[in-house]
N, C-alpha and C positions, 0 to 999 in steps of 0.2 A: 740711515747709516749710523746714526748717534747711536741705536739700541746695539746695532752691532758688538761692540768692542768690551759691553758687560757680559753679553751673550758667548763671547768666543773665550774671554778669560775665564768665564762661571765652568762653561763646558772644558776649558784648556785643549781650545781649539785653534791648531798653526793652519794659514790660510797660504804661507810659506810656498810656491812654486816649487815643484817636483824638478829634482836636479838644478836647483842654482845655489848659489854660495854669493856670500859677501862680495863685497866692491868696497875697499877701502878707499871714500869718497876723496882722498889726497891725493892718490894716483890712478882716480880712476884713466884717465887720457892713455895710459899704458896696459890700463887690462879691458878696456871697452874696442868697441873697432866699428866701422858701418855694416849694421843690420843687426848688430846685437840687440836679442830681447833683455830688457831688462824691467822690475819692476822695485816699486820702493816702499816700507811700511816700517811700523813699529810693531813691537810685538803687541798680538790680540788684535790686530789690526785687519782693513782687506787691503789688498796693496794695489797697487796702482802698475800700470804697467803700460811699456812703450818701446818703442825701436829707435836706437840711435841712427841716425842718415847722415854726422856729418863732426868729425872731431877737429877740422881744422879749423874752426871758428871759435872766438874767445871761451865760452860757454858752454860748447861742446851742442850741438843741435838734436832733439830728440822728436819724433813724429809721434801722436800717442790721442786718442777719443777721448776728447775731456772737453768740463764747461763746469762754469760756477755751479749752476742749476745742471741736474741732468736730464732735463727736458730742452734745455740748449747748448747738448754735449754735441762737439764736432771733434771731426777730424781737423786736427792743428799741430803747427809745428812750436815748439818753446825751447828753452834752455836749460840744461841739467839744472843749476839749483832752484829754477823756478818746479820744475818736477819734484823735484827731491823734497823741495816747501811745500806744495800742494796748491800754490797757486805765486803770484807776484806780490801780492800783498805779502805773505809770509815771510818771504825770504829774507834772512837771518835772525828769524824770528820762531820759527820750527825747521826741525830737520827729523829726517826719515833716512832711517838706514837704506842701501842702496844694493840691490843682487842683481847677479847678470842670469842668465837662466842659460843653460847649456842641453845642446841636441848632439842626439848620438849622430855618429856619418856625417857632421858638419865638415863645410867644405867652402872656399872661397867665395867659390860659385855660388850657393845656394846665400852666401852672407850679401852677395851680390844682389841675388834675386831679390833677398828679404829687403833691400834698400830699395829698390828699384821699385819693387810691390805699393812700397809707404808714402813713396814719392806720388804716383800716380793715383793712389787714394786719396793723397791731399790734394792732389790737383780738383777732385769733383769730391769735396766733403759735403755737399750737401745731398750726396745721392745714399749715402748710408746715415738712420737715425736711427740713435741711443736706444735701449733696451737693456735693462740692467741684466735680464735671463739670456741672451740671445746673440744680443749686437754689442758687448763692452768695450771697456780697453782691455782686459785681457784677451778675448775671443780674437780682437784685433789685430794685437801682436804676433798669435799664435796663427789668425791666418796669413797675416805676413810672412810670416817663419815656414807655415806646412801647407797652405791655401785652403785648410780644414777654420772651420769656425767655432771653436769648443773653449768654454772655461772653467777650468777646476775650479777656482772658489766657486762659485754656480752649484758644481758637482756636489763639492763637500757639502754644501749648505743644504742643498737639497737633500743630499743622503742624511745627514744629520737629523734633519726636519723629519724626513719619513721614520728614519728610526725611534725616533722621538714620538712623535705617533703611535707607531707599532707598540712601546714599551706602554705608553698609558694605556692605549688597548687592549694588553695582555694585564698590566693591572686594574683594570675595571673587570674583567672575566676573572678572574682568577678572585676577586674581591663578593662580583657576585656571587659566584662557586662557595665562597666562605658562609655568605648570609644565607643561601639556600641551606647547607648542611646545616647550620647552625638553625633554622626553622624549620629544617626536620627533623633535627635532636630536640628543638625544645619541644614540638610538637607532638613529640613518642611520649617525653616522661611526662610531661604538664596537660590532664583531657581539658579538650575544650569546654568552656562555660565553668571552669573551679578557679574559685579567682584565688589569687597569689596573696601569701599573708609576707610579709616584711617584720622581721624582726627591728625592734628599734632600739 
């Protein structure tokens, strides 16, 4: 993840969730609510992301797939500014801006379910493990939210990556295509076996 954040500023690449906006971290308690997705980054960043389940406690409670190491990422419950720091140790020591992510056709109900959903995932966190492509905390929140298991940073990175690909692949062809014409123009004026004189 360290290489990450050269790679997405070099490229000026937002990793930025599709339809969310800011959470001004001083009131978020008035613009968050249970089952809100929300995720947290700096810019150039990949952001982090989780479901709040619970604004009546000092801290605000958020559920969300996370672990020091992410071969010992679970499903766990923490407290907004430990989220928002990236871990306990940080806290008020880094801070990351804070966005709520907004669904079309949202609905009490469905804010409901997405609580409900996260609760009962963290009751058995040890039945889902971490996969940075597959199984994240975005993938997470997003199937808590739609029961679909999908994460656009993933997405972007990948399309990224393959395009990236693609372009050095059409510049190697294209570079070959130069070298071949160019050894069959030198090949037409220059006969083989008359060696070349060099002016000096």
């Amino acid at each position: 993840m360290q290489l990450l954040c050269p790679i997405l500023r070099v490229s000026n690449i937002s990793l930025q969730p599709t339809n969310s906006h800011l959470v001004d971290i001083q009131s978020a308690r008035t613009q968050l609510y249970p089952g809100a997705h929300i995720a947290a980054a700096n810019p150039y960043e990949h952001f982090h992301h989780g479901i709040v389940v619970d604004l009546t406690s000092a801290d605000i409670s958020i559920i969300h797939f996370w672990g020091v190491k992410k071969r010992e990422a679970r499903i766990q419950v923490t407290t907004l500014p430990i989220f928002i720091a990236g871990n306990i140790k940080r806290v008020g020591i880094r801070t990351r801006q804070l966005y709520i992510v907004q669904y079309q056709n949202d609905t009490l109900e469905k804010q409901q379910e997405t609580n409900q959903r996260a609760k009962s995932m963290l009751d058995k966190p040890d039945e889902y493990e971490y996969n940075i492509f597959r199984l994240n905390c975005e993938s997470f929140a997003y199937f808590c939210r739609t029961e679909r298991w999908e994460s656009e940073q993933v997405t972007i990175m990948r399309n990224q990556l393959l395009n990236t690909i693609r372009n050095i692949r059409n510049k190697i062809k294209r570079r070959k295509k130069q070298c071949k014409n160019s050894c069959l123009l030198t090949n037409k004026t220059i006969p083989i076996g008359v060696p070349l004189s060099i002016g000096i």
